[in-house]
C-alpha positions as CSV (number, residue, x, y, z in Angstrom):
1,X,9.6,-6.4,-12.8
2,X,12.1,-3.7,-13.7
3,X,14.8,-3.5,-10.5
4,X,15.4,-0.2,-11.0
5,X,12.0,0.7,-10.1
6,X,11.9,1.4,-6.2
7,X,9.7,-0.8,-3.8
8,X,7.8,-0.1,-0.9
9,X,6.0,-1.9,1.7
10,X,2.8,0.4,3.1
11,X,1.0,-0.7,6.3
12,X,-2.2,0.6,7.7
13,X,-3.8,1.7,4.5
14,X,-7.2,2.4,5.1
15,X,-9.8,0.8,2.1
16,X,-13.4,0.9,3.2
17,X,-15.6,-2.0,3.3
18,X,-14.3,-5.5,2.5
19,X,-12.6,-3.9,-0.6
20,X,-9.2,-5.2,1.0
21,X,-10.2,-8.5,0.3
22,X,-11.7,-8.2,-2.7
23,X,-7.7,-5.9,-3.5
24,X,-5.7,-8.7,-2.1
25,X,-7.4,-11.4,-4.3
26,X,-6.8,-8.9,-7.2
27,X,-3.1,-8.9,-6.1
28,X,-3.0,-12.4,-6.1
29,X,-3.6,-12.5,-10.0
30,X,-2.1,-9.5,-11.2
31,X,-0.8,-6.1,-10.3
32,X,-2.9,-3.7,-9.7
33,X,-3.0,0.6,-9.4
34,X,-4.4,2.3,-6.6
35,X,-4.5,6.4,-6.1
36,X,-3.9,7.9,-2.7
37,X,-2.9,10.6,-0.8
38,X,0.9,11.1,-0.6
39,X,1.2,13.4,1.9
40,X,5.1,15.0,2.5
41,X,5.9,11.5,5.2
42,X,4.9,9.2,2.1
43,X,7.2,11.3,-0.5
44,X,10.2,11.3,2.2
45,X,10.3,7.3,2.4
46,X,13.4,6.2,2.9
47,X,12.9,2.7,3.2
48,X,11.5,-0.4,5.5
49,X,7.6,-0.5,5.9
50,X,5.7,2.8,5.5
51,X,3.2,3.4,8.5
52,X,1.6,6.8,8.8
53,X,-1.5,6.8,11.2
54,X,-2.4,10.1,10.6
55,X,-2.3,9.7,7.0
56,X,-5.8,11.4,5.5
57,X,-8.4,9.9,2.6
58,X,-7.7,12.6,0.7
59,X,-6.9,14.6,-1.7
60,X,-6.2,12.2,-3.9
61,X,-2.7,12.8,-5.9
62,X,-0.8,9.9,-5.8
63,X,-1.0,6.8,-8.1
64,X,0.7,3.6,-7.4
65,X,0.8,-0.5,-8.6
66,X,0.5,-2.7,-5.7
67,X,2.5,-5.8,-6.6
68,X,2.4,-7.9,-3.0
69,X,1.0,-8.1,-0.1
70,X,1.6,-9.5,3.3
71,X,-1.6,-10.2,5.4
72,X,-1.7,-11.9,8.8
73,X,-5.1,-11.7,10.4
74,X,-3.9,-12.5,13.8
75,X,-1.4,-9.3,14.1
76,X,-2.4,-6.4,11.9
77,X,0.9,-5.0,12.4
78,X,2.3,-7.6,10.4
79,X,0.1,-7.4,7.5
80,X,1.4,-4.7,4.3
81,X,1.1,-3.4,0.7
82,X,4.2,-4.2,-1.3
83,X,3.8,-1.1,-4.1
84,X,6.0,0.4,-6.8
């Protein structure tokens, strides 16, 4: 991992179906790129863990390699993306 690459952490993303799962065995392996919508909150992230509610599906313009993940079933509010 190159450290001059910046790091994020990205709650509340919203992937339909049981593709989270399927996304957070991926991450387990390997890193892996997902697009998204990066609206003007996500590209004024400053630091700590992202959480825009009001964040929309689309448009799609935004690519990124989700490297981590924190999942705790008991407290979603606990669980995040680590991404790059």
């Amino acid at each position: 991992t190159d450290p001059t690459i910046s790091k994020a952490a990205m709650a509340g993303i919203r992937i339909p179906g049981q593709n989270a799962r399927v996304l957070r065995a991926m991450v387990s392996l390997f890193p892996v790129v997902i697009y998204l919508n990066a609206n003007s909150k996500f590209m004024a992230y400053g630091g700590g863990i992202f959480r825009d509610p009001e964040c929309e599906l689309s448009p799609i313009n935004h690519a990124v390699v989700v490297e981590g993940y924190n999942y705790d079933p008991a407290n979603a509010d606990n669980s995040y993306w680590i991404v790059r």
